[in-house]
N, C-alpha and C positions, 0 to 999 in steps of 0.2 A: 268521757274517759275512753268509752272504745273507739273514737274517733280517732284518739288522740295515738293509741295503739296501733290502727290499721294507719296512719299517718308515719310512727316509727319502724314498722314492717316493712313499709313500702320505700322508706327514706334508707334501712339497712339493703333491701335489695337491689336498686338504684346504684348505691354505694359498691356494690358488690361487682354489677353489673359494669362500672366506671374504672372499678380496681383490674378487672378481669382483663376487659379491654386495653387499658392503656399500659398496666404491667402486670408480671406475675414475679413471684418467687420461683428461685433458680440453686440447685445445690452446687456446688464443687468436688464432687464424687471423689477425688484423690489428688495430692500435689502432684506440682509440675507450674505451677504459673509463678512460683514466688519472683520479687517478694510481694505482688500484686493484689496476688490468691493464694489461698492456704486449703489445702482439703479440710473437709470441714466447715467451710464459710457457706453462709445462706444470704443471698443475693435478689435482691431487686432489679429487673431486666426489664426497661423500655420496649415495648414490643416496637418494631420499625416501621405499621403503617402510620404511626404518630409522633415518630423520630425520624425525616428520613435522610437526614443529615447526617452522615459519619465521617467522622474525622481520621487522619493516622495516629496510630494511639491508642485508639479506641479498644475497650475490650467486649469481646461481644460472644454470644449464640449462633450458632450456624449449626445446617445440616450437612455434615461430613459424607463422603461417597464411601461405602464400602464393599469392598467387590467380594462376594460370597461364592467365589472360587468355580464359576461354572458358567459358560456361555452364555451372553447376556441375563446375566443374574447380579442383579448387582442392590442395595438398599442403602438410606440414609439416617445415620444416627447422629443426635446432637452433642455438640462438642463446642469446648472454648476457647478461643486464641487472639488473638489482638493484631490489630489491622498494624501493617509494615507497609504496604503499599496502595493509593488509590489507585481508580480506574485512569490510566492515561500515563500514572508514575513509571518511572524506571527505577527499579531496584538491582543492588549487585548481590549477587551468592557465589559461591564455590561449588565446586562441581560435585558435590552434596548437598547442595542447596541449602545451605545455610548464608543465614541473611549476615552479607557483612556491609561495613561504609564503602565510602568511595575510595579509601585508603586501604582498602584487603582487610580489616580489622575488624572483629566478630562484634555485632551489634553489644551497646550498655545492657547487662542483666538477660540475658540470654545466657541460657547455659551451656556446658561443654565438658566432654570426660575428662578427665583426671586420675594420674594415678598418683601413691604416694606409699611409701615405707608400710609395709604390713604391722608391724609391729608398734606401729602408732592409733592401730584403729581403733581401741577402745576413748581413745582422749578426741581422737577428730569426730564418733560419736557423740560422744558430751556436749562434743561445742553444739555439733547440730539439734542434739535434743535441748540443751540451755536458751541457744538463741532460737529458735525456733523455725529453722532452715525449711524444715519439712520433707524434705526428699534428702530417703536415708539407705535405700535399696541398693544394695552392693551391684553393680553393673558388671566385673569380672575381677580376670586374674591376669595378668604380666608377671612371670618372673616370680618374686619375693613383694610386687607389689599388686595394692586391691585399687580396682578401680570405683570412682562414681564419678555422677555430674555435681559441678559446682559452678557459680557465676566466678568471675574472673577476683569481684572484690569477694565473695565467700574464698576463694583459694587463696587471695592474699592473705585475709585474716588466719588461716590458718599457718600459716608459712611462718608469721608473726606470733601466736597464739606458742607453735610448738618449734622453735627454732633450733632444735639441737638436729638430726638428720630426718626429717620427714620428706626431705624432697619431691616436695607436689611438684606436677608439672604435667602442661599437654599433652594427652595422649599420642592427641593425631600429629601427621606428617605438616610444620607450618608449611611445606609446598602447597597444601589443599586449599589453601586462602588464596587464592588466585582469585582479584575481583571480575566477574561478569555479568556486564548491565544485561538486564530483559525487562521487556515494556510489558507491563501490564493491561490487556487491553479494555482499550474505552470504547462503547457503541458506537460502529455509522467509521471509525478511525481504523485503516489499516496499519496492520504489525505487517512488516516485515518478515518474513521465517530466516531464520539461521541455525547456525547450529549450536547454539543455546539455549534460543526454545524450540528446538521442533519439536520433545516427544510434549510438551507442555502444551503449544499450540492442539497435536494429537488427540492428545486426551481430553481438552476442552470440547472439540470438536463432536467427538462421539459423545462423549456424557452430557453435555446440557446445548450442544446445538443440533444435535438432529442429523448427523452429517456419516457419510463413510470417507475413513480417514485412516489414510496406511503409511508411512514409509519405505523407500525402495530405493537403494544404490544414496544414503544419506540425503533422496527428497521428500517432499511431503506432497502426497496427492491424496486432494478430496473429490469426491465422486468421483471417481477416475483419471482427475486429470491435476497435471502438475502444477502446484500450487509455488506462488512466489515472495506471496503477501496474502493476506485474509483481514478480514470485515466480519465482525462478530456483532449480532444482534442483542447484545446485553453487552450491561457493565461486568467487569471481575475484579476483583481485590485480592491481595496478597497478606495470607494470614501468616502469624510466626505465634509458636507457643512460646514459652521461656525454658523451656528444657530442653535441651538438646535429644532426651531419651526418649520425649513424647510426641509421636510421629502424629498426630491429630493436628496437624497443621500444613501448609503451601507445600512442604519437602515431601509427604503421601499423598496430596489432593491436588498440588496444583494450582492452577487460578480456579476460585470461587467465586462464583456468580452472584451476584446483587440478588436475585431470588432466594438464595439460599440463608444467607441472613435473616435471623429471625429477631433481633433484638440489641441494644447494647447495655452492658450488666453497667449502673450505678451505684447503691448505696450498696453497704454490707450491712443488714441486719440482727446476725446473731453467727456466730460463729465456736466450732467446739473441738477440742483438741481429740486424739486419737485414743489416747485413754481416757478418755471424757470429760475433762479439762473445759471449764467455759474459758475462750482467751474473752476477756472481759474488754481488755486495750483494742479490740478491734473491731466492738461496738460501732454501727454507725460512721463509719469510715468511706472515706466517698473513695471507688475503684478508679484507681489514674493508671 
């Protein structure tokens, strides 16, 4: 019997030691990724030296740069965004860096401000508390109208939902959707510099390649000297949140280094509303 004891001790710690390594649990600290991720979801994360295949799509862990306002002082805290571009892709943004197609038009399920009729907010609340939108924080004021983020089909529905004068509609100028490809770069392959990614090329440079990296008269010189094209000793991916208001993605950080990656989040395990609500429906739900 006690064999059989120190044999289930050793079979739990094993186990523990198997679980630890290969994944861990992950929270979702507040919305911003719907409809994917929901604040309140607890997630199962692939650690990547036993994944290290990633797809576009992917939703993943990384460690964010965040600059602590003081000459090379800078720290990384972990955050979640979902791969828009591999190592070698081209992707197009606007000169906000928002990830659009190749047609100037804002990626499916991404979101984007909106404003709409004051006077409708307690019912465009409803929807979003009924359906479970998630991201409900008023982002300003226009005029007689309140602004938020919504995905393109969340503002449809509403349009529909309240059709007497609620007149939702884009905040921003549609001139800003001007598509502009930039290369994401792949190890050992030169980019180009233009002037779409130079301050991007910049800021990779100094943060994860070791490099002095300045701009002058709109060029780019590293170590002193004028750069025309660069070779990057790592892979970078192109992260995108799904909110437009949640700067924890490519539009504040840039190209992200294959280092940085720590995982990509799979199942959803257990998930709970903000008044403390189990959503029971989103049990075991595989993260697409």
């Amino acid at each position: 019997m006690k064999k059989f004891g120190k044999a289930f001790i050793l079979f739990l710690l094993l186990a523990m030691v198997i679980w630890i390594g290969i994944c861990r649990p992950c929270s979702v600290p507040m919305d911003g990724m719907e409809p994917a991720l929901y604040g309140g979801d607890k997630v199962l994360m692939l650690n990547r030296w036993c994944d290290r295949s990633l797809r576009s799509g992917d939703m993943v862990v990384y460690n964010a740069y965040i600059d602590d306002g003081e000459e090379n002082r800078w720290h990384e805290e972990q955050a979640i965004a979902r791969i828009a571009g591999l190592p070698g892709d081209t992707v197009f943004l606007n000169n906000e860096r928002l990830l659009l197609d190749s047609a100037g038009q804002v990626v499916p399920f991404s979101r984007d401000l909106y404003i709409y009729n004051s006077r409708y907010d307690d019912r465009v609340l409803e929807i979003i508390r009924r359906r479970d939108w998630g991201v409900s924080e008023l982002a300003g004021y226009e005029g007689d109208g309140f602004v938020r983020s919504f995905t393109a089909d969340e503002a449809y529905f509403l349009s529909k939902a309240i059709p007497e004068d609620l007149d939702i509609r884009l905040l921003r100028d549609a001139s800003l959707y001007e598509a502009m490809p930039v290369v994401v770069p792949k190890k050992g392959i030169p980019v180009k510099v233009n002037r779409n990614n130079i301050y991007l090329l910049k800021d990779a440079l100094v943060r994860y390649e070791n490099c002095v990296a300045e701009i002058k008269d709109a060029s780019l010189y590293v170590n002193g000297k004028k750069a025309g094209s660069i070779v990057f000793g790592r892979d970078y991916y192109w992260l995108k949140s799904e909110n437009v208001m949640d700067m924890f993605d490519s539009r504040s950080q840039g190209y992200v280094p294959s280092d940085n990656i720590s995982g990509r989040l799979t199942v959803i395990f257990f998930s709970r509303q903000k008044d403390g609500d189990i959503r029971w429906n989103r049990m075991f739900d595989i993260v697409e």
